[in-house]
VEXKOL-173499 format. One record per residue (C-alpha): x, y, z negated; residue in three letters. Coordinates in pm, whole numbers, plus 50000, padded with zeros to 5 digits. Each point is the difference from the previous one (the first is absolute). Layout:
N
XYZALA;...
% end
This chain:
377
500005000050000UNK;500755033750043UNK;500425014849653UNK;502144964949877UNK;502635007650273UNK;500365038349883UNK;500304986649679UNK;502574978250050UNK;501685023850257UNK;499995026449719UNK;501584977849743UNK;502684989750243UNK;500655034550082UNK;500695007849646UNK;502424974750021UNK;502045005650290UNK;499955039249840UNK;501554987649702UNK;501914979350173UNK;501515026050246UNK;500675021149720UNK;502354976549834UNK;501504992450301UNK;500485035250101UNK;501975004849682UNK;502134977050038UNK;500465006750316UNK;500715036849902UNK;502894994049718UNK;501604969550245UNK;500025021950307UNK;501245029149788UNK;502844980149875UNK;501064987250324UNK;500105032150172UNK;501495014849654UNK;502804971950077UNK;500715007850399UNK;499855037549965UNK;501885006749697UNK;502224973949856UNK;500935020449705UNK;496114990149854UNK;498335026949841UNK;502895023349982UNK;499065011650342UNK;498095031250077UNK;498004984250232UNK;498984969649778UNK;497065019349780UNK;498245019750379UNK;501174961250135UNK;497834984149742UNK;497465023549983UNK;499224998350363UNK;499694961350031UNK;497685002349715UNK;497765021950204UNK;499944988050275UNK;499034968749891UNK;497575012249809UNK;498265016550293UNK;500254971150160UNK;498374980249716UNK;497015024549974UNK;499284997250384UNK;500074965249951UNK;497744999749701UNK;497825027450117UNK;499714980450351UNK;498634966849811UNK;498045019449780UNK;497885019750259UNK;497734971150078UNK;499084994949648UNK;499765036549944UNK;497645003250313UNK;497764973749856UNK;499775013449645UNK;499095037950132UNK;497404981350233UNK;498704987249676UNK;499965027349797UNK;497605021150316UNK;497964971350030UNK;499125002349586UNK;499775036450024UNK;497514994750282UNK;498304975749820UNK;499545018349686UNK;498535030450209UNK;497604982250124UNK;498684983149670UNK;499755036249880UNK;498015006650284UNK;497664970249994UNK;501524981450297UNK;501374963249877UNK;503134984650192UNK;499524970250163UNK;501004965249795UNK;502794997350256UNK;502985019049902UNK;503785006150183UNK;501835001749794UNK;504304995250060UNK;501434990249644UNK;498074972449824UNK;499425015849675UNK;498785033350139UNK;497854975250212UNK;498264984749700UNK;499475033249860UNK;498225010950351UNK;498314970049968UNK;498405008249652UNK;498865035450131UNK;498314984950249UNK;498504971849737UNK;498915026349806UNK;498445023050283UNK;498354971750090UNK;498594993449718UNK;499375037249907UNK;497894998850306UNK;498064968549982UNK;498785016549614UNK;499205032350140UNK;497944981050308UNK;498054975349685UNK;499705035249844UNK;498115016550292UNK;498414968950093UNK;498434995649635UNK;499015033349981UNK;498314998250315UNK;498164976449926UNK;499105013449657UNK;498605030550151UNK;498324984050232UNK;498254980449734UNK;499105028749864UNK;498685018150276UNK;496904979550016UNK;498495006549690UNK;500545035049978UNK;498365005550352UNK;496884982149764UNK;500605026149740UNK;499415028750242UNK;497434986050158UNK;497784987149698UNK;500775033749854UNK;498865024750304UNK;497064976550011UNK;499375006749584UNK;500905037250047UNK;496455000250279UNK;497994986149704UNK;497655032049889UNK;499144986249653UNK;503285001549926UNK;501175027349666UNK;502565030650072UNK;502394980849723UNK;499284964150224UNK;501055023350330UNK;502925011249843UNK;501414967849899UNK;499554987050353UNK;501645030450136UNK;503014991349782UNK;499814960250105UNK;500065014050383UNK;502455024149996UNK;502304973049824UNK;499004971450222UNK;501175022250283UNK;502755015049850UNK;501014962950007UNK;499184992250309UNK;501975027350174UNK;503454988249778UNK;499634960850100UNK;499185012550392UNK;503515024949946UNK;501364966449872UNK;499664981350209UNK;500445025250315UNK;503685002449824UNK;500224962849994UNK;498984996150383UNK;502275026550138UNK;503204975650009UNK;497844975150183UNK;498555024750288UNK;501214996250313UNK;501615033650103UNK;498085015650331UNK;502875015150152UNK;498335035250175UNK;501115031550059UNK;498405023849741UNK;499815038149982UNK;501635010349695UNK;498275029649975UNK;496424981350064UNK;500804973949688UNK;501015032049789UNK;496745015550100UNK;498004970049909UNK;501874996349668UNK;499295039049895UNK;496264993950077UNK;500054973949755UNK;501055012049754UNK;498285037550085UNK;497614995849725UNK;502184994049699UNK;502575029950148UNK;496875022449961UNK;499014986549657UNK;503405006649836UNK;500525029250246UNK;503114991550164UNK;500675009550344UNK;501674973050236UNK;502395013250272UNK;500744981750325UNK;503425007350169UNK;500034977950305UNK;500604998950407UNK;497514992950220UNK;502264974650200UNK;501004985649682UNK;499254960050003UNK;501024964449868UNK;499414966750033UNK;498054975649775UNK;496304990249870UNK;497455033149970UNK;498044989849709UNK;503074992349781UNK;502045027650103UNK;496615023849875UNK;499914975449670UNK;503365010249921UNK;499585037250108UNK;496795001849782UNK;501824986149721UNK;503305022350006UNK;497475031950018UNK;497844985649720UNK;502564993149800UNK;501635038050046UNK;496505019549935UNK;499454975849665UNK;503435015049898UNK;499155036450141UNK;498975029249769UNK;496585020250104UNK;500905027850296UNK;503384983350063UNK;501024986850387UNK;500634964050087UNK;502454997250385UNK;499974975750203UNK;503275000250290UNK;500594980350232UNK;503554999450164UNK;500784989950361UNK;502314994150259UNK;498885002750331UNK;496584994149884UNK;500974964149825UNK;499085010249652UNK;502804994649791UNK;498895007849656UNK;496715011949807UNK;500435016549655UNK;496885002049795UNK;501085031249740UNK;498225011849727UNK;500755026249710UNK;498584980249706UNK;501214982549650UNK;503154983750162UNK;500914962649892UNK;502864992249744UNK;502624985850128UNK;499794967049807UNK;496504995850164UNK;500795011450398UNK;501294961350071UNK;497234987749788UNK;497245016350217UNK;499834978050288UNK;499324969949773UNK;496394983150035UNK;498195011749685UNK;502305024149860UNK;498335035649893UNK;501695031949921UNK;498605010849662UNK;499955033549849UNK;498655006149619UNK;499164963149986UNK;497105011050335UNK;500494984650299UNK;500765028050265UNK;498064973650253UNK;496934978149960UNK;500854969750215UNK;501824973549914UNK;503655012750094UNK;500014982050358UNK;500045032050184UNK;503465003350036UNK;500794961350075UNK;497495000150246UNK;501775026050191UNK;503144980549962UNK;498674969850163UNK;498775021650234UNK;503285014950122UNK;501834964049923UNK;497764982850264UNK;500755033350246UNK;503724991749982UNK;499925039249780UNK;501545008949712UNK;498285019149694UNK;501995020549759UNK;499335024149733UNK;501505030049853UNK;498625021549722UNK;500655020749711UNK;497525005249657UNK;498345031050081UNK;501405009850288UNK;497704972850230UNK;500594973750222UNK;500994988350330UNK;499014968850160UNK;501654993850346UNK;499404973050258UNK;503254991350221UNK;498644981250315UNK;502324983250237UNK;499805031450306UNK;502334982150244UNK;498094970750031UNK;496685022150031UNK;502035016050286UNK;501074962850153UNK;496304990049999UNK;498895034850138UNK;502415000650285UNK;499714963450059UNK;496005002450030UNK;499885035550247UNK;502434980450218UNK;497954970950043UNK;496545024050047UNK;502205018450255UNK;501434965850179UNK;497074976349948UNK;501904974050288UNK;502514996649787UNK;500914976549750UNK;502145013949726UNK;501424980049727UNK;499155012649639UNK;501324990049662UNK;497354983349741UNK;498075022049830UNK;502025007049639UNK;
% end
């Protein structure tokens, strides 16, 4: 196998090092003596016996290090191989993407511990499948009977006999019941979006902005906070409309919940050549510690202020729009400061935008022609 003979080829290269190096020295103090003989019979008493000396040791010690440094470089090679390939690895774990069970390791023991990152991203990912997969199914469960609740209940709330105190208590039962119903259908939307097949179509960027801001228009107006739209008409991108809006609707949600009354919410999108390279959601609001800004994308995980949740969902707002951008090949980063607001920014891969754009104009404008294209990403 592979990794055995790098193992074995690094332990014999430790040899022959050691080996050279001994017989380099030897080498060294024979060689210096027998030129310290020919040149100057009179031994050490000759000027030229200490430079003599001196010289023959480096030279053969130059030549020693090529040597060494010339048996090493395979070994060396392999190791810094290894070392990208766990740096790689680890990355990716970090970003929810598990390495494959089959590693490639060059030096046996780095091998087995490539190996066990992959073991355990493995098995990090089957737990996190069983995970969504049970909870799925749990809130499916409960889906059914709460549709009953609602309906039994709208059916008792049409029942005229019925006393103020009796209405009120149903009123309570529905608006819970359907409080609960809209958290197990964001559950399992969040659940699903891993799972959806992307629909890879050009999109207006500043249509899905547009469609995001009248979403959320009404709770702008009701905590009087103005939403700004900086974006090119030519901008687009690539990818699925109605999760692309999701994860719009969500970033602007998110900033006008943090927003104080009368202050101004942006929304930029940056582009190159029309290939929309980034879009910053920015608002002026409470800010996020800096303990809590890699904590945010985590399903479940709310920002709390005075012991009050500064949200009433269930935290998945943020982690939706990361699965989101994961399954559009983007990247979603945060930066923010407490008080000073925050800024959410979406990094989308522009040059393939502009490899699918060019590619699909020249096969509108040559439709006789058959053009190879890449897979989709």
């Amino acid at each position: 196998m592979k990794s055995r003979h790098f193992c074995s080829q690094g332990q014999f290269l430790v040899f022959v090092l050691c080996s050279l190096c001994t017989f380099f020295a030897l080498l060294g103090g024979w060689s210096a003596a027998i030129a310290l003989g020919l040149l100057a019979p009179e031994g050490w008493a000759s000027p030229f016996a200490v430079p003599l000396f001196l010289l023959s040791v480096l030279l053969l010690s130059l030549l020693a290090g090529a040597a060494a440094a010339a048996a090493f470089y395979p070994f060396a090679q392999a190791l810094q191989h290894d070392m990208v390939l766990f740096d790689q690895q680890l990355k990716d774990m970090c970003e929810n993407r598990y390495p494959s069970p089959h590693s490639d390791c060059g030096v046996a023991e780095l091998d087995s511990v490539a190996r066990s990152i992959c073991d355990l991203g493995g098995e990090v990912q089957y737990s996190l499948t069983n995970y969504k997969e049970s909870i799925d199914a749990f809130i499916h469960e409960i889906k059914t009977p709460l549709t009953g609740i609602i309906g039994y209940t709208e059916l008792l709330k049409n029942e005229p006999s019925l006393s103020g105190e009796t209405r009120e208590y149903l009123d309570y039962i529905l608006a819970e019941s359907t409080r609960l119903n809209n958290l197990s259908r964001k559950i399992i939307y969040f659940l699903s979006v891993s799972k959806q097949q992307i629909c890879w179509k050009q999109q207006s960027a500043c249509h899905l902005i547009e469609s995001a801001v009248l979403s959320t228009r009404a709770r702008a107006r009701l905590t009087e906070v103005r939403v700004l739209s900086l974006c090119s008409e030519r901008a687009y991108l690539y990818g699925d409309e109605e999760l692309l809006t999701t994860c719009l609707v969500n970033l602007l949600d998110n900033a006008i919940k943090a927003s104080s009354p009368g202050s101004t919410v942006e929304v930029r999108v940056l582009d190159s050549d029309g290939a929309v390279q980034q879009i910053e959601v920015c608002d002026h609001g409470v800010g996020i510690e800096a303990k809590d800004q890699k904590k945010v994308f985590q399903p479940f995980f709310m920002l709390r202020k005075n012991k009050d949740p500064l949200n009433n969902g269930l935290g998945l707002g943020l982690a939706t729009c990361q699965a989101v951008a994961q399954a559009h090949h983007c990247n979603l980063s945060l930066s923010s400061a407490p008080g000073k607001g925050t800024t959410v920014r979406l990094e989308c891969p522009w040059l393939e935008y502009q490899t699918r754009y060019r590619a699909e104009h020249l096969v509108r404008e040559t439709p006789n022609c058959i053009i190879p294209m890449s897979p989709n990403p």
